[in-house]
GUGU-277142 format. One record per residue (C-alpha): residue number from 1; residue in one letter; x, y, z. Coordinates in pm, 1 decimal. Layout:
<sites>
> NUM;A;X;Y;Z
...
</sites>
This chain:
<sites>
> 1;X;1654.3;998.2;-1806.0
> 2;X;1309.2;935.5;-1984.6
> 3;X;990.8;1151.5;-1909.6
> 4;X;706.3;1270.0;-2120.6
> 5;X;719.8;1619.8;-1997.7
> 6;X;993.6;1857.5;-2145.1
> 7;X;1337.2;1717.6;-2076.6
> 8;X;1373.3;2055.3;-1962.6
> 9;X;1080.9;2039.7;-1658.7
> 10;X;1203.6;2038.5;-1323.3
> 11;X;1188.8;1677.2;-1222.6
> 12;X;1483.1;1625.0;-1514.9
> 13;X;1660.3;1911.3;-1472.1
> 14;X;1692.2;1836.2;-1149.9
> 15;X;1850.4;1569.9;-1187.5
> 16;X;2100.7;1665.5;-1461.7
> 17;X;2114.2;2082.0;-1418.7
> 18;X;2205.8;2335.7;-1200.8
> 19;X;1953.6;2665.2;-1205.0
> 20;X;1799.0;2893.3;-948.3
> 21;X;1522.6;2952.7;-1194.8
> 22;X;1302.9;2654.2;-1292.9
> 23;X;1175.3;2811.4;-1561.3
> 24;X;1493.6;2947.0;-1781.6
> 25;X;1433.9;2586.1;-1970.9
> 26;X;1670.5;2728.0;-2267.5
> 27;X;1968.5;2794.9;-1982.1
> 28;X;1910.7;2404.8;-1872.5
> 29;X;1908.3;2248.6;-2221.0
> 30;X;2270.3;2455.8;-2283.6
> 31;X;2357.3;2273.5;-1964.0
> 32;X;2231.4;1958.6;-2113.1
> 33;X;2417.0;2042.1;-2462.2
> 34;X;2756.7;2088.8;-2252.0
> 35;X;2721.8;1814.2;-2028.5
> 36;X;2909.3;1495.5;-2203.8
> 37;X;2843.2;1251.0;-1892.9
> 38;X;2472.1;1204.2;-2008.2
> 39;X;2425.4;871.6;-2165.1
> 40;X;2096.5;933.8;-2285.4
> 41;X;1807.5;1190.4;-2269.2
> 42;X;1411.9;1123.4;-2353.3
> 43;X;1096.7;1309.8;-2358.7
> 44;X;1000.6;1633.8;-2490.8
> 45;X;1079.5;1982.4;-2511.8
> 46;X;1289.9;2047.0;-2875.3
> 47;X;1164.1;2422.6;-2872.8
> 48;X;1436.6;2461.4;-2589.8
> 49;X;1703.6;2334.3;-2794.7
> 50;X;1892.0;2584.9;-2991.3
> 51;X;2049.5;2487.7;-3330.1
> 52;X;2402.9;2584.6;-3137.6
> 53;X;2285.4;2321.1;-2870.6
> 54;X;2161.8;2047.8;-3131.0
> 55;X;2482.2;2101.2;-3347.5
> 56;X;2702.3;2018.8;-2987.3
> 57;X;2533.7;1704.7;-2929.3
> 58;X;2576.0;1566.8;-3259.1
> 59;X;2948.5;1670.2;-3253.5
> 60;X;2993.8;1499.3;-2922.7
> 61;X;2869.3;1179.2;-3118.1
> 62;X;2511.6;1155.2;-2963.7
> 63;X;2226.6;1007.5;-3207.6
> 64;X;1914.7;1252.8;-3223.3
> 65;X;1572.8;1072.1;-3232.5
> 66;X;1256.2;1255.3;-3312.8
> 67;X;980.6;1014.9;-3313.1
> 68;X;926.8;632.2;-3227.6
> 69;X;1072.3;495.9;-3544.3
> 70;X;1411.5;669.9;-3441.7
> 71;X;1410.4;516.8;-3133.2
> 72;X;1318.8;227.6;-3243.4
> 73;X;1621.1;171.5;-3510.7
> 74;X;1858.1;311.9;-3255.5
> 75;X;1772.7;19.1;-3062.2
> 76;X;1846.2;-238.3;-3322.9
> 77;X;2163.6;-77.0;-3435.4
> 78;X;2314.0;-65.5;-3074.9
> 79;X;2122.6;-317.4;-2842.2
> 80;X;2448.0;-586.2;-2903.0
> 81;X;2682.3;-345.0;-2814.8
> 82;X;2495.7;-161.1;-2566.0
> 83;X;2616.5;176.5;-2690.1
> 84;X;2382.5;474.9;-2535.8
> 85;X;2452.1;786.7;-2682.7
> 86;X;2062.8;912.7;-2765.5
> 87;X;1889.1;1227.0;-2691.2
> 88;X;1510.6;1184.1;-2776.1
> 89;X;1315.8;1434.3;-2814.4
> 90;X;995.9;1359.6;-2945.8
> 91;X;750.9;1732.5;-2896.7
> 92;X;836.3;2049.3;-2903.6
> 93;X;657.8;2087.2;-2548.6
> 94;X;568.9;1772.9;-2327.4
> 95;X;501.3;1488.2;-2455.0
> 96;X;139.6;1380.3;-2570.2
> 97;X;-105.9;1257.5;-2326.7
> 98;X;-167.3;837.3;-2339.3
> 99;X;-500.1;895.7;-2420.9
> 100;X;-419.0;1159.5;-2768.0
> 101;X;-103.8;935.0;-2829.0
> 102;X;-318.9;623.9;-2876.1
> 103;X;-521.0;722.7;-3145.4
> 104;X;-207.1;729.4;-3353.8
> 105;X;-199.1;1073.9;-3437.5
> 106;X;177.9;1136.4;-3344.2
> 107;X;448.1;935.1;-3426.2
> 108;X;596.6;993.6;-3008.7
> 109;X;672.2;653.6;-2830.7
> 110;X;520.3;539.4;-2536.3
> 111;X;664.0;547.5;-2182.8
> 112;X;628.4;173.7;-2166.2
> 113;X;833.4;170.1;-2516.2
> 114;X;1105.3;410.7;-2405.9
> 115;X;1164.7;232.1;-2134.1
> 116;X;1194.6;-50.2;-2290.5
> 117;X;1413.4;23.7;-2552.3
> 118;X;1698.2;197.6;-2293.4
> 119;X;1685.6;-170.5;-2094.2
> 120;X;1704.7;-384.0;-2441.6
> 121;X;2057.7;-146.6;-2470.3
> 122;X;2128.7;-107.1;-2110.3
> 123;X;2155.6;-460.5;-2016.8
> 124;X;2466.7;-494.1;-2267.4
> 125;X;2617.3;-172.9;-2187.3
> 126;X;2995.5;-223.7;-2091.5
> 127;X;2953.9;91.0;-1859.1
> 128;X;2706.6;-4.2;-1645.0
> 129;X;2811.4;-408.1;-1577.4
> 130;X;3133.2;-269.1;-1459.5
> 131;X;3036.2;41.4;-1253.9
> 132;X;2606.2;41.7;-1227.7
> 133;X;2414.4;315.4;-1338.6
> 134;X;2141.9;555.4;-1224.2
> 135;X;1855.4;595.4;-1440.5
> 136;X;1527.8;857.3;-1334.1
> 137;X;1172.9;766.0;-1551.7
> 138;X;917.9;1021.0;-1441.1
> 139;X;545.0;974.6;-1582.2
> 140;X;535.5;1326.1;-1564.6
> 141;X;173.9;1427.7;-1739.3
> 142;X;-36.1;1264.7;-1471.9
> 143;X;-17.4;1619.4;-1250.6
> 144;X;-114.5;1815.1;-1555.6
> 145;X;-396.1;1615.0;-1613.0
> 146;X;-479.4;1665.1;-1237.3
> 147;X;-451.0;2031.9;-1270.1
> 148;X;-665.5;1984.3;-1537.9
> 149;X;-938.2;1818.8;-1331.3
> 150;X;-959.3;1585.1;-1628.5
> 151;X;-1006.3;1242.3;-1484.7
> 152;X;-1018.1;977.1;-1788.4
> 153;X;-689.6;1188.8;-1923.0
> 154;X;-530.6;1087.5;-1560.3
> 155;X;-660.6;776.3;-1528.0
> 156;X;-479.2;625.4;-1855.9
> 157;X;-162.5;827.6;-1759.9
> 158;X;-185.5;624.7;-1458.8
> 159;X;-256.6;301.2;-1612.8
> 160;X;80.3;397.5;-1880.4
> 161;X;295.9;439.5;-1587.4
> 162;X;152.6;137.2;-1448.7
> 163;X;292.7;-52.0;-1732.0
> 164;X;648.3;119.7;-1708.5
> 165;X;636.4;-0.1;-1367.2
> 166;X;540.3;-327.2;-1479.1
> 167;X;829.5;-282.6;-1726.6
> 168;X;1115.5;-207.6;-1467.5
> 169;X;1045.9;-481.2;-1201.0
> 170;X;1073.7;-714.7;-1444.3
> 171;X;1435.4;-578.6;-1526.2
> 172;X;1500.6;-548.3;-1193.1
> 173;X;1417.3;-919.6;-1103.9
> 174;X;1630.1;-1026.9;-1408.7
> 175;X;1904.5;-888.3;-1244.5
> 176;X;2020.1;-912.0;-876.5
> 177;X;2170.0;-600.4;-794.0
> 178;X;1906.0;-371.8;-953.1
> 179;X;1684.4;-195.3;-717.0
> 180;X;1386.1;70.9;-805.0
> 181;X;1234.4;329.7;-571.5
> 182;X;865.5;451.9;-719.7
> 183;X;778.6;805.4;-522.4
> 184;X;545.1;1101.7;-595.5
> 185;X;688.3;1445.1;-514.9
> 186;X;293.2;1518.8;-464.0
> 187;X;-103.0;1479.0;-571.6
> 188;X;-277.4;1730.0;-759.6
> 189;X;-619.6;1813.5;-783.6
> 190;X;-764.1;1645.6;-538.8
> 191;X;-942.0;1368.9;-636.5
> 192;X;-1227.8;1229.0;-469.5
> 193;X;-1456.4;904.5;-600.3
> 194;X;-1807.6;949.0;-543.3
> 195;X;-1950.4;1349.9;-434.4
> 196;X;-2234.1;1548.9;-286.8
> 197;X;-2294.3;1290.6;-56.1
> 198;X;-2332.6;974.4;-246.5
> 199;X;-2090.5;742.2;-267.5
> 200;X;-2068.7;591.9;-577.7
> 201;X;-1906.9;691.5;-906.6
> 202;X;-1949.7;618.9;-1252.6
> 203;X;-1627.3;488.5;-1400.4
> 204;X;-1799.3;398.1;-1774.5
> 205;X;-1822.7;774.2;-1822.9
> 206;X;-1468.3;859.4;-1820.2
> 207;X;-1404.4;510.4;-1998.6
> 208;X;-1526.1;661.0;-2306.6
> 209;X;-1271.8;948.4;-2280.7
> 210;X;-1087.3;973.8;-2684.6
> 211;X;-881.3;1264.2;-2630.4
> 212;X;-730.7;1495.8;-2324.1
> 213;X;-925.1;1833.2;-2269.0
> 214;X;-564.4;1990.1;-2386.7
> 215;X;-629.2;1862.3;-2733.4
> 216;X;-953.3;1935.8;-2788.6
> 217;X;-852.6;2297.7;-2619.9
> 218;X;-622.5;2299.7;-2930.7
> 219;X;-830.9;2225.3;-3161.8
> 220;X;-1052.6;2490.2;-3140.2
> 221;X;-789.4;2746.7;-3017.7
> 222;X;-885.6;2996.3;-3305.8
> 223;X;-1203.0;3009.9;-3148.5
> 224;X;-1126.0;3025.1;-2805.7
> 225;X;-1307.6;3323.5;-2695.6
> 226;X;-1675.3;3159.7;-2842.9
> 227;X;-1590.0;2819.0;-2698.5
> 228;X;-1622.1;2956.4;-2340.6
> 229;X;-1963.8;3020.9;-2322.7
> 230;X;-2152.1;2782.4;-2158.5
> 231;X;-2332.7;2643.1;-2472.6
> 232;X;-2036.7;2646.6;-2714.1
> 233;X;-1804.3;2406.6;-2357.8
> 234;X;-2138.1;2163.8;-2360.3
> 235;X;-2131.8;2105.2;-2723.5
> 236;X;-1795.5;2036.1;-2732.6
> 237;X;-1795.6;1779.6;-2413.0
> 238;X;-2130.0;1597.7;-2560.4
> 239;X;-2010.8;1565.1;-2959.9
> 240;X;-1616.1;1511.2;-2892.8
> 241;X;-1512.4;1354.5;-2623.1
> 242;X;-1717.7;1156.7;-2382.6
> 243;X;-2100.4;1183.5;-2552.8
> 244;X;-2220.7;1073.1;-2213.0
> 245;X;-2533.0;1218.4;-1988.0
> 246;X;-2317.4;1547.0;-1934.5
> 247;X;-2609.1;1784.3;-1879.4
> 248;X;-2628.5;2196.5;-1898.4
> 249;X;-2743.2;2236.8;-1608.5
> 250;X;-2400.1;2115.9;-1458.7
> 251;X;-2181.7;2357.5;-1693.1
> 252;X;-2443.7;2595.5;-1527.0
> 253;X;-2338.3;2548.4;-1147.1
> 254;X;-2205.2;2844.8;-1029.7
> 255;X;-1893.6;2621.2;-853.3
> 256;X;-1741.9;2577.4;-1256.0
> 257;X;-1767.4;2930.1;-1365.5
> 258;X;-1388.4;2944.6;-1484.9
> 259;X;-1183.7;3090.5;-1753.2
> 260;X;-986.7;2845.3;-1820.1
> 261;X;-1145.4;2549.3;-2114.2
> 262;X;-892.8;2314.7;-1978.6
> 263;X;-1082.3;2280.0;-1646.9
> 264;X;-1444.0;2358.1;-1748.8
> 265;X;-1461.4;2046.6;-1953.5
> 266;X;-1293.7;1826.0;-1691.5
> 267;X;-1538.6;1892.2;-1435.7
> 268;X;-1846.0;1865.0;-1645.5
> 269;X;-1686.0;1524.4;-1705.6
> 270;X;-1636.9;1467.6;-1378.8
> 271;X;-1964.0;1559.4;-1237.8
> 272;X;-2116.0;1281.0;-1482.6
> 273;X;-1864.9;1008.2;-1330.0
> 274;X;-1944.2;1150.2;-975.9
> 275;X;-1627.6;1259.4;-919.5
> 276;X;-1548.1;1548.3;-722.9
> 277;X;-1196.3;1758.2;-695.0
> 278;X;-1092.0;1978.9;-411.7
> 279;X;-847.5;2242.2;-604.0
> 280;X;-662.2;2250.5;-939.8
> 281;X;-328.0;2251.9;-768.1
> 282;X;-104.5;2044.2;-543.2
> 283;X;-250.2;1890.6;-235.1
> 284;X;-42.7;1819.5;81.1
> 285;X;-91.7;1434.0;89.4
> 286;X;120.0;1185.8;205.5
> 287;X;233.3;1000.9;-100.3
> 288;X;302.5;624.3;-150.5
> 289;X;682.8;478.8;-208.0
> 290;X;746.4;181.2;-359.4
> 291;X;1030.9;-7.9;-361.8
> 292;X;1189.8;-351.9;-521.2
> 293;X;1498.4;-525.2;-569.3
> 294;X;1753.1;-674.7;-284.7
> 295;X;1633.6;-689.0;62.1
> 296;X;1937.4;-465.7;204.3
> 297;X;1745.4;-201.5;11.3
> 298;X;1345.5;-276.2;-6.0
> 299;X;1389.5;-316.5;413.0
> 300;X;1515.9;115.2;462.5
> 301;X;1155.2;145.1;242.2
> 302;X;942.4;27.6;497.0
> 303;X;743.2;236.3;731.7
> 304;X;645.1;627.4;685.8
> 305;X;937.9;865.6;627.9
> 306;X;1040.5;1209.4;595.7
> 307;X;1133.6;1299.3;201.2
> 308;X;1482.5;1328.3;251.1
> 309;X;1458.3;1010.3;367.5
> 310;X;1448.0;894.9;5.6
> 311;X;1763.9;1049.2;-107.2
> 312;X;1924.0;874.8;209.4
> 313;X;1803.2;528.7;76.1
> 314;X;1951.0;553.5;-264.4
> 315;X;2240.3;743.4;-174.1
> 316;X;2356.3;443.4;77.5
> 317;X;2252.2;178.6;-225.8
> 318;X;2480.2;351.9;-426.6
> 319;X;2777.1;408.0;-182.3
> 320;X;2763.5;800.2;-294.6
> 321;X;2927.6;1099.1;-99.8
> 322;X;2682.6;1377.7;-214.9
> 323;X;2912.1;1610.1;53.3
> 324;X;3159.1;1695.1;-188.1
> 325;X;2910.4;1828.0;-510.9
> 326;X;2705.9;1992.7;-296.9
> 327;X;3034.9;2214.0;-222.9
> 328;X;3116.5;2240.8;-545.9
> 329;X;2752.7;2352.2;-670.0
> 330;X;2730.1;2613.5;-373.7
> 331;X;3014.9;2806.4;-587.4
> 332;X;2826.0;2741.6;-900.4
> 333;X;2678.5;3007.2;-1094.8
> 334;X;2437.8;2951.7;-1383.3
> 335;X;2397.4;3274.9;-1491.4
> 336;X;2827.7;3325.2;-1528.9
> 337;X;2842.8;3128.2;-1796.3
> 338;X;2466.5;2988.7;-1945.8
> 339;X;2645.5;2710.3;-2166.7
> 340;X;2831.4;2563.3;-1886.9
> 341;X;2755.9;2208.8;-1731.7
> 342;X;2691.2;2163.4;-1352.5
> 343;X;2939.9;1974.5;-1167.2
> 344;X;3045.4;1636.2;-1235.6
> 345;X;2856.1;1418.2;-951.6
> 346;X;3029.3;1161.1;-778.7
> 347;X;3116.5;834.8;-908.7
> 348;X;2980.7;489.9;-733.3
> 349;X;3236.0;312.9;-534.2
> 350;X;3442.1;40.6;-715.1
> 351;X;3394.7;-180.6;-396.3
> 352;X;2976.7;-174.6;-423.8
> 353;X;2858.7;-187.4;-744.7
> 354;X;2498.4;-203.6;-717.3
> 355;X;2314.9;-91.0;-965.0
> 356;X;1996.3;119.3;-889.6
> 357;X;1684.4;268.6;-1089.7
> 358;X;1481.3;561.8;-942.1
> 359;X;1162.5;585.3;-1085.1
> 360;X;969.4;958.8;-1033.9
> 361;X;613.5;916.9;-1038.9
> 362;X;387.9;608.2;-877.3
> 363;X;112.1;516.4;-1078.9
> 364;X;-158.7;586.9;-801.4
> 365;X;-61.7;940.5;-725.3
> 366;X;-122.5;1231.9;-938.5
> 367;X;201.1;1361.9;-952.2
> 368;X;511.7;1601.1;-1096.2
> 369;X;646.2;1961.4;-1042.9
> 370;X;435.8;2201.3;-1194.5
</sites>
């Protein structure tokens, strides 16, 4: 798996955990730390990892990378023999946004360069030419930005995952039997181009977007309680980040009294581009689904579908009998024994051996778990 949230997050542990509660993110990475079948793990989220946990991984022969230079020489060491035994993790919570990452104040890799890396390795791995593999990339920051309201923060997100994208078809046209499936699990926040009646936005505004309103938020944490007066949030948004036409009189509008920074900012920022929001959570949209590789599988992608429907196309790709596992995990309990793995899920047939790559987030909709 590879995500810039927390490895830990729901989309991932979903996907590699077994937990009633979302949020016991130390229960899931013991999970992770017992579960040997993982061939690699990238994103964020160290603080969950216990120095019991770490010490287990290392002793079951995985290589720990911390930052892109890691990843990076892991890469050249084991690309020819295709070796993956790598958990990344790269911030102690999620992963930086595209936007603070760029300005090369953290050493984290991209999600473009993650992915990137695994295929270099991937391609040679004995493993998966004999028996396919399954691997889940989630652009996972683009909802927090939404929740956020911050719009150039979400836009480059978008534009990052774009790139991944960009990055798996052209591994999956490389290689016949490779399929991907793009989905969002849903939008956040809203977003609307163009408000109050005119429509037309100003995209130059957010263009000039340095840094997410979560780093600026942390960069004046130790005066947190000044910087939410209405003067202090203006100052901030005109010197820091966008020094556009962002007025008072907007942080004035009685529709952006709020508590939260995080939000204030993004909608002054927003008002200036003419963009508009209709919550800071979820929104019940349909979402988009993407798919590419072999017709037998783009062809079950066509048309609108239910969400299970989704599961049902990669399940038949891969020939997989989910039946059994899901009668094992009914009798599985997490909170038994906290340092136990999940179930081992079923293997792909021998007979098909397609190989497939779920991807978790499309790069048009705002989108992740939380």
């Amino acid at each position: 798996m590879v995500v810039t949230s927390r490895v830990t997050h729901a989309t991932p542990a979903s996907f590699a955990a077994h937990h009633e509660d979302r949020d016991a993110e130390n229960d899931i990475a013991d999970q992770y730390c017992a579960n040997a079948n993982l061939d690699f793990l990238l994103g964020g989220g160290k603080r969950h990892f216990s120095d019991a946990c770490l010490a287990k991984l290392k002793a079951a022969n995985y290589t720990m990378s911390y930052d892109k230079d890691d990843l990076a020489a892991y890469r050249k060491a084991n690309e020819a023999s295709g070796t993956l035994r790598l958990f990344g993790l790269y911030h102690k919570s999620h992963m930086s946004y595209e936007v603070d990452r760029i300005r090369g104040e953290t050493k984290e890799p991209s999600l473009t360069e993650m992915t990137e890396h695994i295929f270099a390795i991937l391609k040679n791995n004995k493993q998966a030419q004999k028996h396919g593999f399954f691997l889940m990339i989630e652009g996972s920051r683009v909802d927090h930005a939404g929740h956020s309201n911050d719009a150039g923060t979400m836009g480059k997100e978008a534009i990052e995952f774009d790139n991944t994208v960009g990055a798996v078809k052209k591994f999956v046209y490389s290689n016949p039997n490779v399929a991907m499936i793009s989905a969002a699990d849903h939008g956040t926040g809203g977003m609307t181009l163009g408000r109050d009646g005119v429509y037309k936005w100003s995209p130059e505004v957010i263009n000039k977007q340095s840094m997410s309103t979560e780093w600026m938020e942390g960069l004046f944490s130790k005066d947190r309680a000044s910087l939410t007066t209405e003067d202090k949030a203006m100052q901030l948004v005109k010197d820091l980040i966008t020094k556009n036409s962002a007025t008072k009189e907007i942080l004035k509008n009685p529709k952006y009294k709020t508590d939260n920074l995080l939000v204030l900012m993004g909608q002054c920022i927003s008002e200036s581009a003419r963009i508009a929001w209709t919550t800071i959570g979820h929104v019940g949209t349909d979402v988009n689904l993407y798919c590419a590789g072999p017709s037998v599988f783009t062809r079950r992608c066509a048309g609108n579908h239910n969400n299970i429907h989704v599961n049902e196309i990669m399940t038949n790709y891969l020939n997989l009998d989910l039946q059994p596992i899901t009668l094992k995990l009914r009798g599985f309990k997490p909170n038994d024994n906290k340092t136990a793995a999940p179930p081992a899920t079923p293997s792909v047939s021998p007979i098909a051996t397609p190989i497939a790559t779920p991807i978790a987030t499309p790069a048009v909709t705002p989108a992740s778990t939380k």
